[in-house]
DOLO-41453 format. One record per residue (C-alpha): residue in three letters; x, y, z. Coordinates in Angstrom, 2 decimals, m for minus. Example, Ala and Ser with C-alpha at 12.3 -4.5 7.8 and 13.67 -1.06 7.14 Angstrom:
! DOLO-41453
<code->ala; u->12.30; v->m4.50; w->7.80>
<code->ser; u->13.67; v->m1.06; w->7.14>
This chain:
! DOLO-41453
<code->unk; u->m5.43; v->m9.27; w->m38.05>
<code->unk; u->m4.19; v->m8.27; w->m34.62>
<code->unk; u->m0.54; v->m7.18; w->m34.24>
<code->unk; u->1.54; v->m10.16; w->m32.79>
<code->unk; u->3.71; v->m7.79; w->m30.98>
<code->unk; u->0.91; v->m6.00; w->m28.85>
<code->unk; u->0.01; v->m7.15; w->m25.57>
<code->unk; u->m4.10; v->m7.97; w->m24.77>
<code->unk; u->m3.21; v->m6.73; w->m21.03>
<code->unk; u->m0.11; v->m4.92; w->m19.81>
<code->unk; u->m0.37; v->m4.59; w->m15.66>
<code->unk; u->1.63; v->m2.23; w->m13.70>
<code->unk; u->2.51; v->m3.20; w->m10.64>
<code->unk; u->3.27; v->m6.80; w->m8.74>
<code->unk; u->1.85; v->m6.39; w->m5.21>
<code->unk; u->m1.11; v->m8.81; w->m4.36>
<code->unk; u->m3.64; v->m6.61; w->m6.70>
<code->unk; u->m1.19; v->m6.82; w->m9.40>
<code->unk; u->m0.17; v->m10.47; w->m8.89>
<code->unk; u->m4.00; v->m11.66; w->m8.66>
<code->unk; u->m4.80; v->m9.84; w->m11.75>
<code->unk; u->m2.48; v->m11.88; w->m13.40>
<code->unk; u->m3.30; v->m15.11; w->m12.00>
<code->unk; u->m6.98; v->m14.42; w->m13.80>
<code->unk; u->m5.44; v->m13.01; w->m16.56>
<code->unk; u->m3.40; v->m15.91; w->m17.01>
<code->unk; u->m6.50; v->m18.20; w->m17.00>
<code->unk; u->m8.31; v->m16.10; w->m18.94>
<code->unk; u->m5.54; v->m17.36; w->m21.94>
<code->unk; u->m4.85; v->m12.68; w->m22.30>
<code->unk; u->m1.72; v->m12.08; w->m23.56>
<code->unk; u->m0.55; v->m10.66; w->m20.68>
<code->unk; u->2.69; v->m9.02; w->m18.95>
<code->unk; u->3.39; v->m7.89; w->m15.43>
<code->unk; u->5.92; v->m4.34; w->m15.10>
<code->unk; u->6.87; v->m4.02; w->m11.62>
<code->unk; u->10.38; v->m1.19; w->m11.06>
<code->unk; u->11.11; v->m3.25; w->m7.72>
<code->unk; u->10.10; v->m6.68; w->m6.64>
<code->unk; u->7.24; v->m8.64; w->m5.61>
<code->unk; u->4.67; v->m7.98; w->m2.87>
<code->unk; u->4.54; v->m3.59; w->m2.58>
<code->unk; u->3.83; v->m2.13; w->0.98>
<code->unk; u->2.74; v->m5.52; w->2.54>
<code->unk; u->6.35; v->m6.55; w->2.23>
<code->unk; u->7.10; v->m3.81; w->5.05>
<code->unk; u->4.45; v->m6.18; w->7.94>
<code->unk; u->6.71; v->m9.44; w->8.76>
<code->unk; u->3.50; v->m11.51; w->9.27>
<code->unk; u->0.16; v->m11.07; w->8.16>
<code->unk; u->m2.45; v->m12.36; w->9.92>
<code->unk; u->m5.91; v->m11.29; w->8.62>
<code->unk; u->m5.42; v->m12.98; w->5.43>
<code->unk; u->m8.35; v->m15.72; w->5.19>
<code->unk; u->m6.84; v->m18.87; w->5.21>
<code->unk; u->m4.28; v->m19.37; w->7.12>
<code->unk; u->m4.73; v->m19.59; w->11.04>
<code->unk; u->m2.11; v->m18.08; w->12.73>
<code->unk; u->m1.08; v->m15.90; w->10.24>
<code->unk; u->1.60; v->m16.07; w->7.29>
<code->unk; u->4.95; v->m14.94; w->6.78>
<code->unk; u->4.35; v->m12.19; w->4.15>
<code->unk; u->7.19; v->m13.63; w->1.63>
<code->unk; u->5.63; v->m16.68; w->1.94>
<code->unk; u->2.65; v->m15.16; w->1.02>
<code->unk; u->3.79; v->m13.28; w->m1.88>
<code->unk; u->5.57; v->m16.13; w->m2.99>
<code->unk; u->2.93; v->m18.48; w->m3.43>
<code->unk; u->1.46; v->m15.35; w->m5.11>
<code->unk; u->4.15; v->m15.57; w->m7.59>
<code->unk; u->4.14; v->m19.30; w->m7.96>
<code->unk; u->0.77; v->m18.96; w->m9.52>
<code->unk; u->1.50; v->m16.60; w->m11.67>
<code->unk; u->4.79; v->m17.69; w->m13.17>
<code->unk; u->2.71; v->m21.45; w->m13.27>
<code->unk; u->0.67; v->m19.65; w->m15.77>
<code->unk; u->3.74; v->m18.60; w->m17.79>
<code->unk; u->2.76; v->m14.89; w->m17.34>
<code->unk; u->5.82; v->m12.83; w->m17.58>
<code->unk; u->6.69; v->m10.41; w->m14.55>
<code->unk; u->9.70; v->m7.94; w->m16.06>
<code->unk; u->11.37; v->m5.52; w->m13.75>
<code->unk; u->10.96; v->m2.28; w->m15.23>
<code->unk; u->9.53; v->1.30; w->m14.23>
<code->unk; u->6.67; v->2.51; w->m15.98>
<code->unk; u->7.05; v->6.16; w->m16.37>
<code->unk; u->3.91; v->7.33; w->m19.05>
<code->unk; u->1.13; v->5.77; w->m20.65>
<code->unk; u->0.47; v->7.46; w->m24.25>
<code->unk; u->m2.59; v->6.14; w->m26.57>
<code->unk; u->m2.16; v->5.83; w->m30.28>
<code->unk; u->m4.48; v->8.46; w->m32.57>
<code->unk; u->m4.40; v->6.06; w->m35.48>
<code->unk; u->m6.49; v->3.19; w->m34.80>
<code->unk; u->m10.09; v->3.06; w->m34.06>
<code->unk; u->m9.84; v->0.71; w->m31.00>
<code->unk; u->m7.17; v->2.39; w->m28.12>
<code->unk; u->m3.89; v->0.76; w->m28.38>
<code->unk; u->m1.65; v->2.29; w->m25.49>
<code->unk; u->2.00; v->2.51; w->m25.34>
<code->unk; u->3.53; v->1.95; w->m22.30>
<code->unk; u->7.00; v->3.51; w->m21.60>
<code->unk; u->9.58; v->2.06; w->m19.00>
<code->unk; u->13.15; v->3.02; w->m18.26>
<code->unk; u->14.32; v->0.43; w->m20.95>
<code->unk; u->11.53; v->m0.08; w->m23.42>
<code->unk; u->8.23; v->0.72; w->m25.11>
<code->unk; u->5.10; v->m1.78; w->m24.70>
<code->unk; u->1.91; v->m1.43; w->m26.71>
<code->unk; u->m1.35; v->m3.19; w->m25.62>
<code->unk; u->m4.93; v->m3.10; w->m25.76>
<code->unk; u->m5.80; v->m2.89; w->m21.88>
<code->unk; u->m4.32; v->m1.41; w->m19.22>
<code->unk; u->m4.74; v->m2.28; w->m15.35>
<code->unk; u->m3.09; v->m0.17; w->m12.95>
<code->unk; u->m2.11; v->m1.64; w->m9.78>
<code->unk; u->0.90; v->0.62; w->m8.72>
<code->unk; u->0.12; v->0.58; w->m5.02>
<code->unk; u->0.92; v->2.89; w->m2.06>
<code->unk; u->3.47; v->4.16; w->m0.19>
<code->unk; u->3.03; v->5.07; w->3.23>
<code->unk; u->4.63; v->8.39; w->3.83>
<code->unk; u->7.53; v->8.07; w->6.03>
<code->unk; u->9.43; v->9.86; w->8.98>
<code->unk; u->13.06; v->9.80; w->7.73>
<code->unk; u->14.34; v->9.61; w->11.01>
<code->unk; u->17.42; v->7.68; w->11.94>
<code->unk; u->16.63; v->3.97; w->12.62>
<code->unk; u->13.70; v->3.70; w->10.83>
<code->unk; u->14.19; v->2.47; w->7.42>
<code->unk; u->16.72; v->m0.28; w->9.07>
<code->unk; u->13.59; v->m1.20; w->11.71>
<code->unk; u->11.25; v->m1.68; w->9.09>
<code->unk; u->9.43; v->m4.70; w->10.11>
<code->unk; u->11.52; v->m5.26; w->13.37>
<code->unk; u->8.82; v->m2.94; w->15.26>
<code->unk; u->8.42; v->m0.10; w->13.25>
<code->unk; u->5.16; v->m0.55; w->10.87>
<code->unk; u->2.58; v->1.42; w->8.87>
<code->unk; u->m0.57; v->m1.15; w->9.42>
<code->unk; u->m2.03; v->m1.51; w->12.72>
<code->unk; u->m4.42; v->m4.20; w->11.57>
<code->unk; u->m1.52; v->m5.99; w->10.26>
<code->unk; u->0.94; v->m6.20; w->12.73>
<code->unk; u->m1.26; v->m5.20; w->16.09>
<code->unk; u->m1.42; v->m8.70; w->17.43>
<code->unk; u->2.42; v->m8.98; w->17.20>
<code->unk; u->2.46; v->m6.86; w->20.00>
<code->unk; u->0.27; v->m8.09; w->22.73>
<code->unk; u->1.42; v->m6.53; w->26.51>
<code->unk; u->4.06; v->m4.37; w->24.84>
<code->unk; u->4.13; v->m0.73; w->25.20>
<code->unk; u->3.90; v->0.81; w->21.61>
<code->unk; u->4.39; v->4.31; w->20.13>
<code->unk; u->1.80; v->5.83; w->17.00>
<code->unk; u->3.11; v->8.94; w->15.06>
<code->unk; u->0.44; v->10.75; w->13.54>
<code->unk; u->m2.33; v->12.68; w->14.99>
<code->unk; u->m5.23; v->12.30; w->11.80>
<code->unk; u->m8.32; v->9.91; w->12.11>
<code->unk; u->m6.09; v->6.80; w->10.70>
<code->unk; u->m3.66; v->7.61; w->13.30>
<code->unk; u->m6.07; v->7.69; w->16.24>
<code->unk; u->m8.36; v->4.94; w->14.87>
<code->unk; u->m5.31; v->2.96; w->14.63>
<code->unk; u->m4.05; v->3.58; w->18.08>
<code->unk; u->m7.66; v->2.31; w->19.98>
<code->unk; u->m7.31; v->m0.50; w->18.29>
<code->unk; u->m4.02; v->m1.35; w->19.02>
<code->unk; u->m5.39; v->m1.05; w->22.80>
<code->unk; u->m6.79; v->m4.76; w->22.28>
<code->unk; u->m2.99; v->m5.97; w->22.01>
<code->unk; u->m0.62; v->m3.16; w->23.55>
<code->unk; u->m0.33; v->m2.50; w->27.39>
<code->unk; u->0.45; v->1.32; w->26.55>
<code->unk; u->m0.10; v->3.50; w->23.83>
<code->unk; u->1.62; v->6.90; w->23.46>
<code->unk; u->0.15; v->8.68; w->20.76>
<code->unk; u->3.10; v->11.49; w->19.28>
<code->unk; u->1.84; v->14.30; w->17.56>
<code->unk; u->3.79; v->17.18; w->16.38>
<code->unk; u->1.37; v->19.74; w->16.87>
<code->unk; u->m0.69; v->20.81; w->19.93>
<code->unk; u->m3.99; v->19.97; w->18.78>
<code->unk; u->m4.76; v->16.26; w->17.28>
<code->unk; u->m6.36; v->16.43; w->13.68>
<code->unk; u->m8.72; v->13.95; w->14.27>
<code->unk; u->m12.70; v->14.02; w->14.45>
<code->unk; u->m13.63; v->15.07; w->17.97>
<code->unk; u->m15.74; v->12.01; w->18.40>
<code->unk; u->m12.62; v->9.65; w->18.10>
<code->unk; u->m10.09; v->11.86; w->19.97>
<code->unk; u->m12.85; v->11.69; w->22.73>
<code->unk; u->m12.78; v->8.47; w->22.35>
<code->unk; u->m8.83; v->7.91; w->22.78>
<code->unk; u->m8.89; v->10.59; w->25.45>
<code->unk; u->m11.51; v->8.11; w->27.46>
<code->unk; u->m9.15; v->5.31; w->26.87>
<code->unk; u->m6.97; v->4.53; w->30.39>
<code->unk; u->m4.16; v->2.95; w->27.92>
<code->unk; u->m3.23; v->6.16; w->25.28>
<code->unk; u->m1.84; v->8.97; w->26.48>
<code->unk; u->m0.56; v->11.93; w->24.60>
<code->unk; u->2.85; v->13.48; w->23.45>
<code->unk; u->2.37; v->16.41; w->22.05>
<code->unk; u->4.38; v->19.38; w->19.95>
<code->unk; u->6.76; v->16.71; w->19.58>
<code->unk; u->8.35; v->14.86; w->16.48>
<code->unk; u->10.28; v->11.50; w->16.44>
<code->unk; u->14.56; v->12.43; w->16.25>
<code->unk; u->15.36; v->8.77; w->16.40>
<code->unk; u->14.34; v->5.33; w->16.76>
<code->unk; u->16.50; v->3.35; w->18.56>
<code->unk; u->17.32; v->m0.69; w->18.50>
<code->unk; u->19.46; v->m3.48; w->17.11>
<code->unk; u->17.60; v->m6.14; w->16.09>
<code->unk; u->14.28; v->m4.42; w->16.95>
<code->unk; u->12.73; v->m1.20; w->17.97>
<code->unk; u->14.00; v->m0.28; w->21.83>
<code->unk; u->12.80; v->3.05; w->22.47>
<code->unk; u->13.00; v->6.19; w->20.38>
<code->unk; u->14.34; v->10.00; w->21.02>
<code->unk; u->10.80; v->12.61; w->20.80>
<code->unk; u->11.57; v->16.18; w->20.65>
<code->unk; u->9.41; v->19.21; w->21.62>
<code->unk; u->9.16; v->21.62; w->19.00>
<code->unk; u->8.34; v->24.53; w->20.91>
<code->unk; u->10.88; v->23.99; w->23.68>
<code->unk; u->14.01; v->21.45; w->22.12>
<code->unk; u->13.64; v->19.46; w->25.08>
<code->unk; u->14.31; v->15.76; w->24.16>
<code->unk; u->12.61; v->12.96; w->26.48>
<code->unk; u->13.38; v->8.92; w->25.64>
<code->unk; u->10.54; v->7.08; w->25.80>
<code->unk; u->11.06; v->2.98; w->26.40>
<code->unk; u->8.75; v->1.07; w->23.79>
<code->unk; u->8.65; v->m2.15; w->21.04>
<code->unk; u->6.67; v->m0.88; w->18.42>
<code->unk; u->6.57; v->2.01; w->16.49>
<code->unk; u->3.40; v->2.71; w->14.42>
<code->unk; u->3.66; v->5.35; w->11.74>
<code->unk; u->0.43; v->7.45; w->10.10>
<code->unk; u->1.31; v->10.69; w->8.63>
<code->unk; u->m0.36; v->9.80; w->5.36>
<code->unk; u->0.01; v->7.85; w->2.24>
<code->unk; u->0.54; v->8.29; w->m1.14>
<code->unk; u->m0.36; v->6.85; w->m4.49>
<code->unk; u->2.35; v->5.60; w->m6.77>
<code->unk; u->0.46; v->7.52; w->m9.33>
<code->unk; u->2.96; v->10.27; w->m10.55>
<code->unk; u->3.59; v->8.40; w->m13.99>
<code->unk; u->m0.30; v->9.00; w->m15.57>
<code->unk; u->0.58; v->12.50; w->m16.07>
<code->unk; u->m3.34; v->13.87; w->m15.95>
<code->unk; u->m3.68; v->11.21; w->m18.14>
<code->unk; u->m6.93; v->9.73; w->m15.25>
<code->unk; u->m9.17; v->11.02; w->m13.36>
<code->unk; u->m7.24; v->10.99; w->m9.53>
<code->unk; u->m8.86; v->12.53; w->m6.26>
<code->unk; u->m6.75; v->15.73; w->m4.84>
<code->unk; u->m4.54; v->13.10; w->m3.42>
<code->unk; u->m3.79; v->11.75; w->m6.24>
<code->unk; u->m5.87; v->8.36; w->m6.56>
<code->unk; u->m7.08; v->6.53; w->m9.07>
<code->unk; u->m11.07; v->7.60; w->m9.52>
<code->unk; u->m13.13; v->3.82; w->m10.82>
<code->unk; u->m16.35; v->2.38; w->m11.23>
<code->unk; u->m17.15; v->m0.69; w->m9.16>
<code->unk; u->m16.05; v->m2.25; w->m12.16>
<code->unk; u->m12.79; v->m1.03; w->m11.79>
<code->unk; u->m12.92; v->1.22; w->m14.91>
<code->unk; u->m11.49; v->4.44; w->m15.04>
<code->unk; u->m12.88; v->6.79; w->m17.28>
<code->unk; u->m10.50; v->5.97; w->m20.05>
<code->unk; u->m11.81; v->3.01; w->m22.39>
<code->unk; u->m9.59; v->m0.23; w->m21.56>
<code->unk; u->m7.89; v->1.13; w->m18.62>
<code->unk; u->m8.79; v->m0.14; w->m15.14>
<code->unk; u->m7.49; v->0.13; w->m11.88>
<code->unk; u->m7.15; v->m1.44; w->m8.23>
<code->unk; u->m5.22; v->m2.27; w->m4.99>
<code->unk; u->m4.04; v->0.85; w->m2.98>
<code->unk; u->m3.67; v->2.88; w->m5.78>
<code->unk; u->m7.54; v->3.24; w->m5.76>
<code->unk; u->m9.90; v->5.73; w->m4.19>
<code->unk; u->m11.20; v->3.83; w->m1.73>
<code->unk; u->m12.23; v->3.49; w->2.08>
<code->unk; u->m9.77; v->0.56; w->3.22>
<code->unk; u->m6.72; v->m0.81; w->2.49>
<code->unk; u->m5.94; v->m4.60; w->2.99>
<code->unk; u->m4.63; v->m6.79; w->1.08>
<code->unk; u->m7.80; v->m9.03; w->0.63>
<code->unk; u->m9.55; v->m6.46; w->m0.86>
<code->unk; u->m7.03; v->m5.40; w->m3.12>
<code->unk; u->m7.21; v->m9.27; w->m4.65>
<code->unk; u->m11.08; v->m8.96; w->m5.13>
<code->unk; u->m10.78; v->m5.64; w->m6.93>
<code->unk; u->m7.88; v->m7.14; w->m9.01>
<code->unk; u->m10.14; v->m10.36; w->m9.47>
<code->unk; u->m12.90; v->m7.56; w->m10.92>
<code->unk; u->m10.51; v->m5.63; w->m12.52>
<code->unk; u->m9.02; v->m8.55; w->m14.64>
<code->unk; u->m12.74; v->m9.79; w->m15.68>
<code->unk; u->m14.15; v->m6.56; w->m16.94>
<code->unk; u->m10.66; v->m5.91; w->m18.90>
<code->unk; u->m11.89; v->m9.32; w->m20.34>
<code->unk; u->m14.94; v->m8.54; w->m20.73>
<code->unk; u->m13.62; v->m4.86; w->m22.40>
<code->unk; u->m11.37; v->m7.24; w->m24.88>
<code->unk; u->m14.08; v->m9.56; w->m25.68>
């Protein structure tokens, strides 16, 4: 006889991978429990509007989004608690792996595990930015690009992601000033080419962001040269920022296999290499991040922990 008090799933995180995975969960009739350590939604909640999300013409307001997210769930009775998952230990003693999950306040065991901590992009920390958040300064081109059609726009970062993400904010922007803070872009030479070729990016740089300026949305920011201190303003209503991500991975504690940036390694069936632990969302090795297909691995993930319990 099973042990009333452990969980069949236990899912870390409550962004849309996390949320989704309970939703099937949920239907699957799993014993199931959501640990999130802030709120609803992860990174998405940083885009105002998202408007690749199949569905909804126009686009979506992302709390409405994430609410209706969360509306399923909790219409399912699966419980979301708000609590920081900082290890995952497996018990020695019984033939089939029960893990114990620890949080700030408590100690969780269950059969199955699906990790859907997310990603945080890596930010500036420059004045102005955290309070612009959303109000012009965003980490997803594809997200917010169309918010920003004839504006003049600002991308920090000078890596593929950061160049790939400033020609195609050329469909929507009237200028794009691409700031990087060395004098030589990191990208592949076939896309700098490519941005070089483009009549609306040009280039700052040896120059980092000191400030981004506004009230109620982004109005220019203050770029410094790092060779010479000499500050320019430059005028713009956007601020796009790609100097990297990272995983929200730092609680597994070697405990997975993670890629030397510290992401979750999985099957196409979402398994890791662990028996009854799976993964998804951005806290995957993967090549894209969006929100839809962080829902269809967490609709893949869900099934084959299932399957796994079945």
């Amino acid at each position: 006889m099973r042990n009333p008090d452990v969980y069949d799933l236990i899912i870390i995180g409550a962004g849309p991978a996390g949320l989704t995975a309970a939703i099937y969960a949920g239907r699957y009739r799993l014993k199931v429990l959501v640990l999130e350590k802030i709120g609803c939604g992860g990174q998405i909640v940083l885009s105002e509007t998202i408007e690749n999300y199949p569905g909804f013409p126009g686009g979506i307001l992302t709390h409405e989004l994430i609410y209706k997210f969360k509306k399923q769930v909790d219409e399912l009775g699966v419980g979301i608690v708000s609590e920081e998952v900082f290890e995952i230990t497996q018990s020695q003693q019984l033939k089939e792996p029960v893990y114990s999950i620890k949080t700030n306040d408590n100690s969780y065991e269950t059969r199955s595990v699906i990790i859907a901590s997310g990603a945080q992009p890596k930010r500036l920390d420059v004045k102005g930015e955290e309070r612009l958040t959303g109000r012009g300064v965003s980490y997803c081109g594809t997200c917010d690009g169309p918010l920003f059609k004839n504006k003049e726009i600002v991308v920090v970062g000078g890596g593929d992601r950061a160049i790939e993400e400033a020609l195609f904010l050329t469909s929507y922007a009237s200028k794009v000033t691409v700031i990087h803070r060395r004098d030589k872009l990191r990208a592949s030479e076939i896309l700098e080419e490519r941005a070089r070729n483009n009549p609306k990016i040009n280039f700052v740089l040896d120059a980092v962001v000191d400030e981004i300026i506004g009230k109620d949305r982004v109005e220019a920011i203050n770029v410094r040269n790092v060779k010479t201190g000499v500050g320019i303003n430059i005028i713009c209503q956007g601020v796009f920022i790609f100097v990297g991500i990272f995983p929200n991975t730092g609680f597994l504690k070697n405990q997975l296999q993670l890629d030397e940036l510290g992401f979750v390694v999985t099957d196409e069936e979402m398994k890791t290499l662990k028996q009854g632990i799976f993964a998804c969302g951005d806290c995957r090795k993967k090549s894209l991040y969006q929100v839809v297909n962080a829902c269809g691995e967490a609709a893949v993930a869900a099934y084959s922990a299932e399957r796994y319990l079945l």
